[in-house]
N, C-alpha and C positions, 0 to 999 in steps of 0.2 A: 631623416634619410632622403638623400634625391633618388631622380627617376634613374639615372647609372646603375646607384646601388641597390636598388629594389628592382631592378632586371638581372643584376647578378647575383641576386641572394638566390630569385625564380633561376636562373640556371644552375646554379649549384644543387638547389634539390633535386633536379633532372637529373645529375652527372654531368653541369657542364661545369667544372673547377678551371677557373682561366687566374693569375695574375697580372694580366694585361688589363690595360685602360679600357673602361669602354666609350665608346664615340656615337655619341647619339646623331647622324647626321644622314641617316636613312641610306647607306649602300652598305654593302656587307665588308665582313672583315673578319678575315681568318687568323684564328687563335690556338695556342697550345694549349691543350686542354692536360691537367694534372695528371699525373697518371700513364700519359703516352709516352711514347720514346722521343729522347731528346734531340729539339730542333723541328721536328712536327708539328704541322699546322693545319690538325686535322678538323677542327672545331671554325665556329662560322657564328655569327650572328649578325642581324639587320635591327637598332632600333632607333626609331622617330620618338622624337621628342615634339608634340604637338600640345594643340589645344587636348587632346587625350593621347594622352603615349602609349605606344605598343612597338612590337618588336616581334621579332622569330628566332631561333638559334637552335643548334645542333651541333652533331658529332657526324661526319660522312665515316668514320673507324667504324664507331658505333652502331649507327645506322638510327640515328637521334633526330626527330624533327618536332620542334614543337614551337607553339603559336601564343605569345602573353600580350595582355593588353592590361591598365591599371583599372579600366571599368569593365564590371560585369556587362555579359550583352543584352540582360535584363532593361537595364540601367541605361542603354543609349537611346538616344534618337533616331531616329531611319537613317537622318543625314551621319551622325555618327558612325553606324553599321556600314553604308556605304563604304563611309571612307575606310571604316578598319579594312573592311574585304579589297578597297581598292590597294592597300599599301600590303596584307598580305601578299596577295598576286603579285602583288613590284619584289615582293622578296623571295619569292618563290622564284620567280623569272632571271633574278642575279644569282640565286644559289645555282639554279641548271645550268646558266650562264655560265659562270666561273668551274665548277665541274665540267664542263663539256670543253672549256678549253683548257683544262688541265690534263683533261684525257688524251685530247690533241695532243697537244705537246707533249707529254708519256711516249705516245703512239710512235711519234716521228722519231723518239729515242730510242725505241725500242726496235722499231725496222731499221735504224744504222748498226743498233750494237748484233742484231740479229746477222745483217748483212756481212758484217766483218767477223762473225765469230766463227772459228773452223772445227771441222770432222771431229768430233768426240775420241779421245784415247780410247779404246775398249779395255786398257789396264785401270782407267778411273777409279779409285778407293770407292766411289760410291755403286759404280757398278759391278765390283768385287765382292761388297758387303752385302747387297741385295742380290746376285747373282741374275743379274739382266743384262739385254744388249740393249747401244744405245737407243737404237728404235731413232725418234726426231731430236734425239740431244744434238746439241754443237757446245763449243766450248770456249771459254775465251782464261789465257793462263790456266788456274788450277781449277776454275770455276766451271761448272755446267750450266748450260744458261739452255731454255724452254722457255718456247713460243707460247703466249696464252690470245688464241686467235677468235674474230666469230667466224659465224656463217659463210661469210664472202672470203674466209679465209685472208683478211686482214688483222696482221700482229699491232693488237692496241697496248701489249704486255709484254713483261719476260717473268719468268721464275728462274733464281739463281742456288744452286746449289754447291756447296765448295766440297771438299776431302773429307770434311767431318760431318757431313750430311747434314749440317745447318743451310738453312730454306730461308729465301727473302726475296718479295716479289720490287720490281721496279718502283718507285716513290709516283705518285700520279698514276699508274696506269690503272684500265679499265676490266675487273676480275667480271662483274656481276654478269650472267648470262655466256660470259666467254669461254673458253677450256683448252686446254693442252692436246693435243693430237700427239696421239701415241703409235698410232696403225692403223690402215685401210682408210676408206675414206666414207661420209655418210652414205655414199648411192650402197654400201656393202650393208647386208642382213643377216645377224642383227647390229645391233647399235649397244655395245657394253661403254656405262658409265660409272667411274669408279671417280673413288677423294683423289688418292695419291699419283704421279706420275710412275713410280717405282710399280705401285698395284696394279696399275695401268701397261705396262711394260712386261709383268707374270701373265695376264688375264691374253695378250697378245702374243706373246710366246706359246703359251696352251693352247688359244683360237685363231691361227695365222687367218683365218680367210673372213674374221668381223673385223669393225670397226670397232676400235676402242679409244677414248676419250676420257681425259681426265678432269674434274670439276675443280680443281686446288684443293676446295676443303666442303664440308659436309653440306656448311651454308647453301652453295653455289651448286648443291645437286640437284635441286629444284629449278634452280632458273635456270638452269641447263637442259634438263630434261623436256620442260616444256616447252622451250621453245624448240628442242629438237622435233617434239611433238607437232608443231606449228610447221616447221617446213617438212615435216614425213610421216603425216599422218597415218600410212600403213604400213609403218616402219616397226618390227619388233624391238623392244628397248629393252634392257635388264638393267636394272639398276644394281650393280657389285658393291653392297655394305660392306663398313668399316664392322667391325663389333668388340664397341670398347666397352669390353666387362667390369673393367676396373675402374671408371670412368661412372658416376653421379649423370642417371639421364639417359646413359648409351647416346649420345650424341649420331656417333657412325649410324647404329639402327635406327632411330629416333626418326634422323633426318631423310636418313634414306627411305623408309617405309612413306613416309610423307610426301618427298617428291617420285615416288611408284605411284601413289594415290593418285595425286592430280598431274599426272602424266598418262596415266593409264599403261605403263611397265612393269613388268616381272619385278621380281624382287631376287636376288642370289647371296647370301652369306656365306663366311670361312664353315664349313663343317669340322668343329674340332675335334681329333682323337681324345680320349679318355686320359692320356698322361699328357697331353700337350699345355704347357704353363701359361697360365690367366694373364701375363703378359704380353703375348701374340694377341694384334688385334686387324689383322686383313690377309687379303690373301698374300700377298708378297711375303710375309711374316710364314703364313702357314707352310709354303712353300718351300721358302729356308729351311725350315725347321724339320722338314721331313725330310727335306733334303741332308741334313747332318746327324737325323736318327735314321737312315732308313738300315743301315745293321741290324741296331740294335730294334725297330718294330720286324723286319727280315724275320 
């Protein structure tokens, strides 16, 4: 077996399944990885074919990073060692590289489509179904499209939303640490951070005078939070959980409890009534839901 195929076998027991060649020639190269959505090039690997070969490779979907060499680091020489550390660092440097100007380019696409997309219908099937107003939506044809901004209030993203409430974020753009601006702004107290934009949208309805913000997904609640922590250190934060009962894990609670921990914010969950069905899992849900029993609990 060559040095190729014995860096693709080591990928494949990571999760990295590629059909593509690999190209031993030390810059990186982005790959489909099995499993993704077709025509994604979510996976990446660097390998050097030397006097001792090694390599790096990943999933940026996944959140995948791992480091192979053919000799144990037992087993090298100092000059060896050196040089592994030196060619990791070179592939560490091309993967931020190539991500950072991916995001770039995202960014620039997403503040044109942002620019040109107009006023939200308030008739939207999706703000009918959720029973919310636009809040920061705009829209472009049938689609809802949300800004996923940082700090300085630069759009590195969009979230698009159609009539059937299928979700899909811009291809390249930059989610981690970023969030959707739903209402108020940070200098406003407190600071409610929730998954959904829709959850985000109930939580701003009921609180007109907080900030509310939304993380896209549970993942993103943490590096949201803290960094909100980082620019508003005496800033009250609640973190609004998802609480997916039905759901292996609780993910919603799971994750959110964790970024309240090392954020240092509240914690707020759905409070659900006794008949309310294990399929409601945030407050938008809970909200509907009382909202079309309130007769019959009346």
């Amino acid at each position: 077996m060559n040095i190729t195929e014995i860096f693709r076998e080591k990928m494949a027991c990571d999760g990295i399944v590629t059909k593509e060649p690999i190209i031993s020639d030390g810059e990186l190269h982005r790959i489909h990885v099995e499993g993704d959505k077709a025509g994604s090039r979510n996976g990446w690997y660097v390998l050097y074919a030397d006097r001792v070969p090694s390599g790096a490779f990943g999933s940026w979907k996944a959140d995948i990073s791992k480091r192979w060499c053919i000799k144990s680091h037992i087993r090298m020489t100092r000059n060896e060692w050196l040089e592994y550390r030196r060619k990791m660092e070179d592939a560490h440097h091309q993967r931020k590289q190539a991500k950072a100007y991916e995001h770039e380019c995202a960014g620039k696409r997403a503040r044109g489509i942002w620019r040109y997309s107009h006023v939200a219908n308030l008739n939207h099937p999706y703000f009918v179904k959720k029973a919310v107003s636009p809040f920061s939506a705009r829209q472009r044809g049938d689609v809802l499209v949300l800004p996923i901004m940082d700090f300085q209030n630069i759009i590195w993203s969009l979230q698009f939303i159609d009539a059937n409430g299928s979700k899909f974020l811009l291809s390249g753009g930059a989610k981690k640490s970023n969030f959707i601006p739903v209402n108020g702004t940070l200098d406003s107290n407190p600071i409610l951070i929730c998954e959904g934009w829709a959850t985000g949208a109930t939580l701003a309805t009921d609180n007109p005078f907080s900030c509310v913000i939304a993380a896209i997904d549970a993942n993103n609640l943490e590096p949201v939070a803290s960094k909100i922590r980082l620019y508003k250190p005496r800033s009250k934060i609640i973190i609004c959980a998802d609480d997916d009962r039905m759901t292996q894990g609780n993910p919603g609670q799971t994750k959110a409890r964790q970024a309240a921990i090392v954020s240092g914010a509240l914690l707020s969950s759905p409070q659900w009534p006794i008949n309310a069905p294990e399929s409601l899992t945030d407050f938008n849900d809970l909200s509907c839901w009382l909202e079309s029993n309130k007769e019959v609990l009346a």
